[in-house]
C-alpha positions in Angstrom: 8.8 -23.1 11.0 6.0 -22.1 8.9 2.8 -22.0 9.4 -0.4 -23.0 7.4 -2.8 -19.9 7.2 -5.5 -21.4 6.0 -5.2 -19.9 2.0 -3.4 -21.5 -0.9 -0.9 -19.4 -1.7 3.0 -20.0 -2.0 4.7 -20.2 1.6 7.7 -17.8 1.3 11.3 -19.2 1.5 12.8 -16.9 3.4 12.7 -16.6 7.4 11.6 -13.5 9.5 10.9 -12.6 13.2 8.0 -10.2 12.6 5.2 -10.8 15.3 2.7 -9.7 12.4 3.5 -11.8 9.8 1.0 -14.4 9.1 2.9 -17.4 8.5 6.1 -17.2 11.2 4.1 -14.5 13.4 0.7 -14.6 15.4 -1.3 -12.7 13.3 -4.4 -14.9 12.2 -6.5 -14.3 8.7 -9.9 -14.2 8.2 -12.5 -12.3 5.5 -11.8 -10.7 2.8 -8.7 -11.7 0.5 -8.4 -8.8 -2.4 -5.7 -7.8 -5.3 -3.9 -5.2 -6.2 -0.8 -3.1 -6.8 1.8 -1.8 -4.4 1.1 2.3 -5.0 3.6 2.9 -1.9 6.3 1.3 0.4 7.5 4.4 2.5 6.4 3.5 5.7 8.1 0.6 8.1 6.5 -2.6 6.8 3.4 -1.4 5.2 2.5 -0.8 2.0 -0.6 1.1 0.4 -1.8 -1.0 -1.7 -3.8 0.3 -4.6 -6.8 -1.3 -6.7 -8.8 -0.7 -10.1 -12.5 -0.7 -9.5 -15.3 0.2 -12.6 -18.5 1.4 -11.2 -21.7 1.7 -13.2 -23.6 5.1 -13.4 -26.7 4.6 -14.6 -28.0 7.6 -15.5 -25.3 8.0 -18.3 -25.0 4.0 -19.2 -21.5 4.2 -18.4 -18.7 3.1 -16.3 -16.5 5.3 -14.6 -13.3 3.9 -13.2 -12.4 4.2 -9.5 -9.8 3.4 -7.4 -9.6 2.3 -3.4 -6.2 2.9 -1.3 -6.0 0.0 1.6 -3.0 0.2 3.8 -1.4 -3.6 4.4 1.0 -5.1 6.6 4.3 -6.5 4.7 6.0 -8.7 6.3 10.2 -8.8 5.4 10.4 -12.4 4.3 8.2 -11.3 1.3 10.1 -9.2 -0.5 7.7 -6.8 -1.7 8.8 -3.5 -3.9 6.5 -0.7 -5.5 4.9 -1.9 -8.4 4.5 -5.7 -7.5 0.8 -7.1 -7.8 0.1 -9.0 -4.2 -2.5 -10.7 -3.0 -3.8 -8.7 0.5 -6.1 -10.6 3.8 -8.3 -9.1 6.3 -6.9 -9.7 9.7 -7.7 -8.2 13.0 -6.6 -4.0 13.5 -2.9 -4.3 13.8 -2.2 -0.4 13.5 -4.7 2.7 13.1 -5.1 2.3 9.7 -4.0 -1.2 9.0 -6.3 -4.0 8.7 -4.8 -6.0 6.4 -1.6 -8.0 5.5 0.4 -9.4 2.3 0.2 -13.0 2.0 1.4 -13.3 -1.4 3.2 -11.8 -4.3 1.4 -12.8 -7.4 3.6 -10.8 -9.8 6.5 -8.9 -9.6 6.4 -5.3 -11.3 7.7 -5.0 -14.7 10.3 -2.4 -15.6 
């Protein structure tokens, strides 16, 4: 059974039994929904999650480009692989670092 979180994005087709996954799990969304590129899948179903950001100086009238690392929950029936392009949500602290989880993969990497 899957459940409706609330965003519209594609439900996934395939079934897990992970407690933290937002649509066959308990894990409720809310806040922030951000997008960016897998960077890292080394640890047990999370994924740092990398994203481009441009930030204006203005003493020199330029922009200098930035980046933020945000660890994210994947759950299995997502099928998420290093270079892939998601779509992360804020949920409630579900490890140390981890305060969000994948809820969709907009595009998968190329190569």
């Amino acid at each position: 059974m899957v459940r409706d979180i609330g965003l519209k994005v594609a439900t996934p087709d395939a079934e897990c039994n992970d407690r933290k996954c937002p649509f066959h799990g308990d894990t409720v969304v809310r806040g922030r929904v951000l997008t960016g590129r897998v960077a890292s899948a080394k640890m047990a179903n999370t994924l740092v999650v990398e994203r481009e950001l441009l930030m204006h100086i203005p003493k020199y009238e330029r922009f200098a480009r930035r980046r933020s690392r945000i660890t994210a929950h994947c759950p299995p029936c997502l099928g998420v692989q290093v270079g892939d392009v998601v779509r992360i949500a804020e949920c409630r602290p579900l490890a140390k670092t981890v305060h969000h989880v994948v809820v969709e993969k907009v595009r998968p990497s190329v190569g």
